[in-house]
C-alpha positions in Angstrom: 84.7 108.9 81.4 82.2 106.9 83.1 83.0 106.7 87.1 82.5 102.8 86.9 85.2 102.1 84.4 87.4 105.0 86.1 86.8 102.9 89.2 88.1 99.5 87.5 91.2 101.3 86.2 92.1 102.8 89.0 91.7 99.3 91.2 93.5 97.4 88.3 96.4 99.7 88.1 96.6 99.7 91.8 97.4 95.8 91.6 99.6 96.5 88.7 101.3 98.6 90.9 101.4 96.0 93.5 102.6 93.3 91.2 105.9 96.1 90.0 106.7 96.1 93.3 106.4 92.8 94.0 108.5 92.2 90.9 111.7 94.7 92.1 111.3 93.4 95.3 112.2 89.7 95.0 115.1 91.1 92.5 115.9 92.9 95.3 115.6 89.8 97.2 117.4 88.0 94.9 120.6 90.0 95.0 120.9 90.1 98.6 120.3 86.4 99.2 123.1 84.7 99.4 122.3 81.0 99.3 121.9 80.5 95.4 118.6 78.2 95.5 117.0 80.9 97.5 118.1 83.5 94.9 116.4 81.5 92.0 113.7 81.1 94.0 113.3 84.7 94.5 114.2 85.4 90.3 110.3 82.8 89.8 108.5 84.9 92.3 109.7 87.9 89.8 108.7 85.9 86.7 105.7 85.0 88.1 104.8 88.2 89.3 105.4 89.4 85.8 103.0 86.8 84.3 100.3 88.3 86.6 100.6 91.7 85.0 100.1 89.5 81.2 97.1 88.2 82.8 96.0 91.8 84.3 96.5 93.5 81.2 94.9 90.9 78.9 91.4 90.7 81.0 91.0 94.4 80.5 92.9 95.4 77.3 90.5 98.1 76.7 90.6 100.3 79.7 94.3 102.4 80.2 96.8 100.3 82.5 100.2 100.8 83.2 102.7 99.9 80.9 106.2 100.7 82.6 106.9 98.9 85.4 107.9 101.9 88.1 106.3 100.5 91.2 105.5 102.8 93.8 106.8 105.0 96.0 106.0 102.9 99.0 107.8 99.9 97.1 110.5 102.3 96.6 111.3 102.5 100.3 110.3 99.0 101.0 112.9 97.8 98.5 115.7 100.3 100.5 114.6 98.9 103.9 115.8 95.5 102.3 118.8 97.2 101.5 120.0 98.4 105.2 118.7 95.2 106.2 120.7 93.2 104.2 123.6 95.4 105.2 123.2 95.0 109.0 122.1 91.2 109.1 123.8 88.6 110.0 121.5 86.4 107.7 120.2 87.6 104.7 118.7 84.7 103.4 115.9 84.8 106.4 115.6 89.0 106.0 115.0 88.9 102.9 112.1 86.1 103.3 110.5 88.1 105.7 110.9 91.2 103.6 109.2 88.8 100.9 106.5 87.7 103.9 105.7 91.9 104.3 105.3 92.5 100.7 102.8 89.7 99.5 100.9 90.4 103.0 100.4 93.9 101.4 99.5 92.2 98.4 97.0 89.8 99.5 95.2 93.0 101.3 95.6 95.2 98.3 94.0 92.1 96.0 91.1 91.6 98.8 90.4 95.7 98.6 90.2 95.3 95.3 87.6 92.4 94.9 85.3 93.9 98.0 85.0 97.6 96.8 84.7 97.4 92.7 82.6 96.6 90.5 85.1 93.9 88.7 83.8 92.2 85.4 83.0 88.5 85.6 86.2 87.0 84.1 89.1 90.2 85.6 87.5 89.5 89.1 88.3 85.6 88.7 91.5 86.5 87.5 92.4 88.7 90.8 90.9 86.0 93.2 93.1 83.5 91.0 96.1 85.6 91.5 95.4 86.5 95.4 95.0 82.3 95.9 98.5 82.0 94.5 99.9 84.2 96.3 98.3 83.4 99.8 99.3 80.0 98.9 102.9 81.2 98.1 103.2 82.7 101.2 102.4 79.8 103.8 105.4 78.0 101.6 107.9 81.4 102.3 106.7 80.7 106.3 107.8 77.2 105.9 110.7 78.1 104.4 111.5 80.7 106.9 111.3 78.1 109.8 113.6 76.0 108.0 116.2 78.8 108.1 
């Protein structure tokens, strides 16, 4: 297999990893909220998240992505932190939104790695900046919405 493309798949599934456990983690988030409009908030972000792995997937339908959605073993023990932090909090609501805050912050630098040191093609490159945007954008409304807490 050409290096190039192996390059592009690699970086791809790397932000289709990102996205799974972005995905468990605002489930994750979701069940240890415990105000129920920050819970459906949490249950979008997952949705959302999901829709980025249709738009992943569809820019690049002939290189090999992932198709389960396993997340990594980093997310794993991200998602347990939230877990014990849920447990021993006094407020879930505002751990879990800065457990939300950790995880797209990993995002937006996995998303910028991504665009700097590939090769991208045209239109799966505009889809990564798109998807970075949102979720930098996202991310100044968690802030907000942790201050309000």
């Amino acid at each position: 297999m050409n290096n190039d493309i192996k390059e592009i798949e690699d970086s791809i599934n790397d932000i289709i990893q990102k996205n799974e456990d972005a995905i468990k983690g605002y489930e994750k988030a979701a069940e240890n909220a415990k105000e129920t409009g920050l819970k459906n908030y949490f249950l979008t972000k997952s949705k959302e998240r999901r829709n980025f792995l249709v738009g992943l997937k569809a820019t690049v339908p002939a290189l090999e992505t992932r198709d389960e959605i396993d997340g990594s073993a980093t997310g794993a023990a991200h998602r347990t932190w939230m877990d014990v932090k849920a447990f021993f909090s006094a407020d879930n609501d505002e751990s879990m939104l800065e457990e939300a805050i950790r995880g797209d912050k990993a995002a937006v630098e996995e998303y910028n790695e991504v665009l700097a040191d590939t090769d991208l093609p045209i239109e799966t490159a505009k889809i990564i900046r798109e998807q970075r945007d949102w979720i930098v954008k996202n991310l100044d409304k968690i802030k907000r919405m942790e201050d309000v807490l």
